[in-house]
C-alpha positions in Angstrom: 0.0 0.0 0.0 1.4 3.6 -0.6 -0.5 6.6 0.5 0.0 10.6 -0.2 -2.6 13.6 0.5 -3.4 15.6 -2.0 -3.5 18.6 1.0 -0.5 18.2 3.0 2.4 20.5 2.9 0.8 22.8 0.3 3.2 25.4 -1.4 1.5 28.3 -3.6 5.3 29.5 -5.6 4.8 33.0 -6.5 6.5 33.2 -10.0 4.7 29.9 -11.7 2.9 26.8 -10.9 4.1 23.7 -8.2 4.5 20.6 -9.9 4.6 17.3 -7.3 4.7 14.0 -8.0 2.8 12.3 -5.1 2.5 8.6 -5.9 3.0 6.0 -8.3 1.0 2.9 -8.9 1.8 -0.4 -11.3 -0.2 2.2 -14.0 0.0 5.5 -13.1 2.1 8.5 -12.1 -0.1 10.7 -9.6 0.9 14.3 -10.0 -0.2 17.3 -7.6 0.3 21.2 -9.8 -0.3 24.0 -7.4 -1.3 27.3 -8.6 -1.5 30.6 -7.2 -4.7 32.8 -8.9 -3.5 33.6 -12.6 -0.6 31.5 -12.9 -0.8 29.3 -16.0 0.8 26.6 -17.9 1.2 27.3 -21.6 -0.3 25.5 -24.5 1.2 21.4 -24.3 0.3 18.1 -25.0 1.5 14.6 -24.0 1.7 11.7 -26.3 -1.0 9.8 -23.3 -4.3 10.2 -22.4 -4.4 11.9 -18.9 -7.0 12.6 -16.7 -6.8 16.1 -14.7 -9.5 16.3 -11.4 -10.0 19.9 -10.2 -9.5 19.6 -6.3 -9.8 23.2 -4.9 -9.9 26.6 -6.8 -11.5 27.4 -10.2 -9.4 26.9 -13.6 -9.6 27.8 -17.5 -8.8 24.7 -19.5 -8.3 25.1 -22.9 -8.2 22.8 -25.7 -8.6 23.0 -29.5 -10.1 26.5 -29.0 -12.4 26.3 -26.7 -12.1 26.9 -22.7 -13.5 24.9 -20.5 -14.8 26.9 -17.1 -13.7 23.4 -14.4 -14.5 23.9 -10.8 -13.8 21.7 -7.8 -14.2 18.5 -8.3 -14.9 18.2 -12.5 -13.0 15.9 -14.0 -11.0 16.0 -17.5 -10.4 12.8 -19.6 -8.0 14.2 -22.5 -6.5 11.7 -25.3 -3.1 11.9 -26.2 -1.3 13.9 -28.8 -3.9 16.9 -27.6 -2.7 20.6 -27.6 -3.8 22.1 -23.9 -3.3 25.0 -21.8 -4.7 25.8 -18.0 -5.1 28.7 -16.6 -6.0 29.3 -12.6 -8.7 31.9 -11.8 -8.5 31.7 -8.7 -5.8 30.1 -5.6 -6.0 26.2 -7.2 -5.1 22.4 -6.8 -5.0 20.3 -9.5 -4.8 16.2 -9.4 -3.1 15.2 -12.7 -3.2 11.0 -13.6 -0.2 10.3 -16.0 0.0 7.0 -18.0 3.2 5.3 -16.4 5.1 5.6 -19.5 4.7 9.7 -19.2 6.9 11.6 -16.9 6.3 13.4 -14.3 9.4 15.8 -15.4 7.7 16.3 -18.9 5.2 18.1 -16.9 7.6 20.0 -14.0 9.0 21.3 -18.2 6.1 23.0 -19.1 5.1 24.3 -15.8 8.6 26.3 -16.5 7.8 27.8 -19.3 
């Protein structure tokens, strides 16, 4: 068994988003991005699917031209090979759920851009 909390230990960085791996399973990477109101992670993809869960705050996602308004607790189910930006509106926490053959440093990449 392996555990991790999705609230513990929060840091909100001033100049860009928090990327934190938490856990790892046999078929996932479990990934924690903090972001302070307006912070953003430019437009991305990965070659997986990924599924992001909005755990506090309110974010912009945008995809193919379109933004998505996601609160706490939506859920995004996004396919790979997918161009993608977010954008926090307000103070947020975001659970991201990599395929295990994605990286978790592909993402700490982008959220240095």
């Amino acid at each position: 068994m392996k555990t991790a909390s999705l609230y513990k230990d929060l840091t909100y960085q001033d100049n860009k988003p928090l990327v934190q791996p938490l856990l790892e399973t046999d078929f996932t990477r479990e990934i924690r991005i903090v972001f302070k109101g307006g912070q953003m992670m430019k437009e991305h993809f990965t070659p997986f699917p990924i599924v992001i869960e909005i755990v506090a705050g309110e974010i912009d996602f945008g995809t193919r031209g379109t933004i998505h308004r996601a609160v706490k607790g939506d859920l995004i189910s996004l396919g790979g090979d997918v161009p993608h930006d977010l954008t926090a509106l307000t103070d947020s926490i975001v659970r991201l759920t990599l395929s295990k053959p994605d990286r978790s440093e592909r993402v700490m990449q982008v959220a240095n851009q």
